[in-house]
C-alpha positions in Angstrom: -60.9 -43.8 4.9 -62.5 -42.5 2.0 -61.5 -38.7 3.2 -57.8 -40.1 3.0 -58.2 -41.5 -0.4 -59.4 -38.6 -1.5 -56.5 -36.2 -0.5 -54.4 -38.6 -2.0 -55.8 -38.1 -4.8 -55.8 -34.9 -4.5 -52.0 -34.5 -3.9 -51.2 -36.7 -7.2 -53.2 -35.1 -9.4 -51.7 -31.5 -8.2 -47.8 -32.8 -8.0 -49.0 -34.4 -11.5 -50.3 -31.1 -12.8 -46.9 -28.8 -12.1 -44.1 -28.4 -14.9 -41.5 -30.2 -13.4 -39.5 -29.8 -17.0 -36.4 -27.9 -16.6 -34.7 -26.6 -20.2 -30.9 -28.7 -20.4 -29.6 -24.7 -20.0 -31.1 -24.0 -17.3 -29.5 -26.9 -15.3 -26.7 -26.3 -15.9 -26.2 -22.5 -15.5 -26.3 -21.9 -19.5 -28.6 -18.5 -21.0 -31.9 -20.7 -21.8 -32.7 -20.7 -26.0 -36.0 -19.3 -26.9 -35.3 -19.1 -30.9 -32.9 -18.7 -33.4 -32.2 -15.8 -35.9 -29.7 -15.6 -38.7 -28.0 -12.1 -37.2 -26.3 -9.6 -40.1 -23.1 -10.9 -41.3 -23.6 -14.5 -40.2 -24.0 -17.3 -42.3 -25.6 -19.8 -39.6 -28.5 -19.8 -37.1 -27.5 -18.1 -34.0 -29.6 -18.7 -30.7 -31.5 -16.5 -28.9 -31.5 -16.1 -25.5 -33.5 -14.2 -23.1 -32.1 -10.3 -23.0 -32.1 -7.8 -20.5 -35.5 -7.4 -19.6 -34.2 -4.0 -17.8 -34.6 -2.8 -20.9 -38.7 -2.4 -21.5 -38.0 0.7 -18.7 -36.0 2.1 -20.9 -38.5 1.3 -23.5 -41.5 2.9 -22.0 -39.9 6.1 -21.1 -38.4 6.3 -24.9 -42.3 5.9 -25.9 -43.6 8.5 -23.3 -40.5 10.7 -23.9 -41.9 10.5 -28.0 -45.9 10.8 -27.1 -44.8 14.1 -25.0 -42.9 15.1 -27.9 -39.6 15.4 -25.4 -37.0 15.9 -27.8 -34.6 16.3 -25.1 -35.3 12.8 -23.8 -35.4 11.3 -27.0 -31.9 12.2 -27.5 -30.9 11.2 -23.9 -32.0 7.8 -24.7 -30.7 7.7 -28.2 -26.6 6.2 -29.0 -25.1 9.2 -30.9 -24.8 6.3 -33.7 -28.5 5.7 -33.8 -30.2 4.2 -36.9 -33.8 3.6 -37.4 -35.2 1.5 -40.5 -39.2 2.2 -41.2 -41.6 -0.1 -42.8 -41.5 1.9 -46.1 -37.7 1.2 -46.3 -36.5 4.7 -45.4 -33.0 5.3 -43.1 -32.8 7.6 -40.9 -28.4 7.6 -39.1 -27.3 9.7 -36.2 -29.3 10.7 -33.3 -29.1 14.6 -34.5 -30.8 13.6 -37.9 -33.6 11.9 -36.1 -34.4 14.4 -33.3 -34.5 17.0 -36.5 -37.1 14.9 -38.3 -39.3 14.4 -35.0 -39.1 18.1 -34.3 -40.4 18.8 -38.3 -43.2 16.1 -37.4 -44.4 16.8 -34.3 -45.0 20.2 -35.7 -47.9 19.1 -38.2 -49.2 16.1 -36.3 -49.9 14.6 -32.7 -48.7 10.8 -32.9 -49.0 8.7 -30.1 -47.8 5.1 -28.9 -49.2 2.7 -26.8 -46.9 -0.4 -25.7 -49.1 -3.9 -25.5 -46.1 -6.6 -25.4 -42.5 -6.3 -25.3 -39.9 -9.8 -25.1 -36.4 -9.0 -24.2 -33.8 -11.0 -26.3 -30.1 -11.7 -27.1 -28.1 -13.3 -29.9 -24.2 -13.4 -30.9 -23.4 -11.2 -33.5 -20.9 -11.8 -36.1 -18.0 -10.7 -33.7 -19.7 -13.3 -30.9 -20.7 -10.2 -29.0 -23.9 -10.5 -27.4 -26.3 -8.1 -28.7 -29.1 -6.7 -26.1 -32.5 -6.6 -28.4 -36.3 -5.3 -27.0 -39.0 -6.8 -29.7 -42.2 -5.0 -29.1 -45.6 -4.3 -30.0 -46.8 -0.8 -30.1 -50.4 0.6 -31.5 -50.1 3.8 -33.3 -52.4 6.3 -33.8 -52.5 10.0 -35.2 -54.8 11.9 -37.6 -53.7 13.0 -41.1 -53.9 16.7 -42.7 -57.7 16.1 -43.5 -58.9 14.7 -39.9 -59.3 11.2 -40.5 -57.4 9.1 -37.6 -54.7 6.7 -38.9 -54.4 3.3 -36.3 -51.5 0.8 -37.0 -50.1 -2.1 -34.9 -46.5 -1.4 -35.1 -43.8 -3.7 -34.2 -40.3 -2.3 -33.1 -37.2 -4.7 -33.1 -34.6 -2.5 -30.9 -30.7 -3.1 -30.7 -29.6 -1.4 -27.4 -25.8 -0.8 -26.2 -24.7 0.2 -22.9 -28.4 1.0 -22.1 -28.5 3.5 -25.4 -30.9 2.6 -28.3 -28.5 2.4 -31.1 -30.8 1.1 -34.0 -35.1 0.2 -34.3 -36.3 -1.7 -36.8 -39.8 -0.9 -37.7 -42.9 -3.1 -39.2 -46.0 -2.1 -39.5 -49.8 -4.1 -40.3 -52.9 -1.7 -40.7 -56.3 -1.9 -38.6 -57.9 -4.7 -38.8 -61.4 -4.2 -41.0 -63.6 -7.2 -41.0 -65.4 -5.9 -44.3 -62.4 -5.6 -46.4 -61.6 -8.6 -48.9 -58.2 -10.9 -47.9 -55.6 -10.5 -50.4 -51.6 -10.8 -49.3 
């Protein structure tokens, strides 16, 4: 008796212990929200859906395409429109313009990327178009004109269409060092 008590018990606690909560979307057929964002040219919080996770593929081989310096991949992947904003607030338009500034770089210096987290996402824009988007976090490092090794945790916001990357926002936080002051 007490063995059948026990599986009982058991078999409550474990049917207890699952996540039987399904999102309102989900039931019935709707893109599940996982945020909002206020998208360019909109004056309202849009939601944010899960994207098309197809897209970290495309992803990765953009990154290895860039750490083997493969120009010729870089601009296979890129839209012909391609922008790319950096953290220091330069612009870089057209896919030509940027394959010409990574060929001047990877002359001087060795960058390379590693990809630790990526979250596919979607939103309306202000047209109601659904816009594909790959937020990621990359580690950079390299090593600067007098050898020391430069490390930052870079995080890429990328707008793909028709499986092109048409436009990466960058952001960038420096290596964490535990004997440096706090200050914003």
């Amino acid at each position: 008796m007490k063995k059948i008590y026990s599986i009982i018990l058991i078999l409550i606690v474990t049917t207890g212990c699952q996540n039987t909560q399904v999102s309102k979307s989900s039931e019935k057929g709707l893109p599940i929200e996982i945020g909002s964002a206020m998208m360019d040219g909109t004056d309202m919080m849009t939601p944010i859906i899960v994207g098309e996770v197809s897209n970290q593929d495309t992803w990765l081989d953009y990154i290895n395409a860039h750490n083997e310096k493969n120009l010729d991949r870089i601009a296979e992947i890129n839209a012909a429109d391609w922008e790319g904003y950096t953290a220091d607030g330069s612009v870089v338009k057209g896919s030509e313009a940027h394959i010409e500034i990574l060929d001047n770089w990877f002359k001087s210096a060795n960058p390379k990327w590693e990809v630790k987290w990526m979250i596919a996402n979607a939103a309306k824009n202000k047209e109601g178009v659904i816009e594909q988007w790959l937020t990621t976090g990359n580690d950079y490092s390299d090593v600067d004109a007098d050898g020391n090794e430069i490390f930052e945790h870079n995080v890429h916001d990328i707008l793909f269409v028709n499986g092109k990357i048409k436009k990466i926002n960058v952001y960038k936080r420096a290596k964490a060092e535990e004997e440096m002051e706090f200050s914003y």
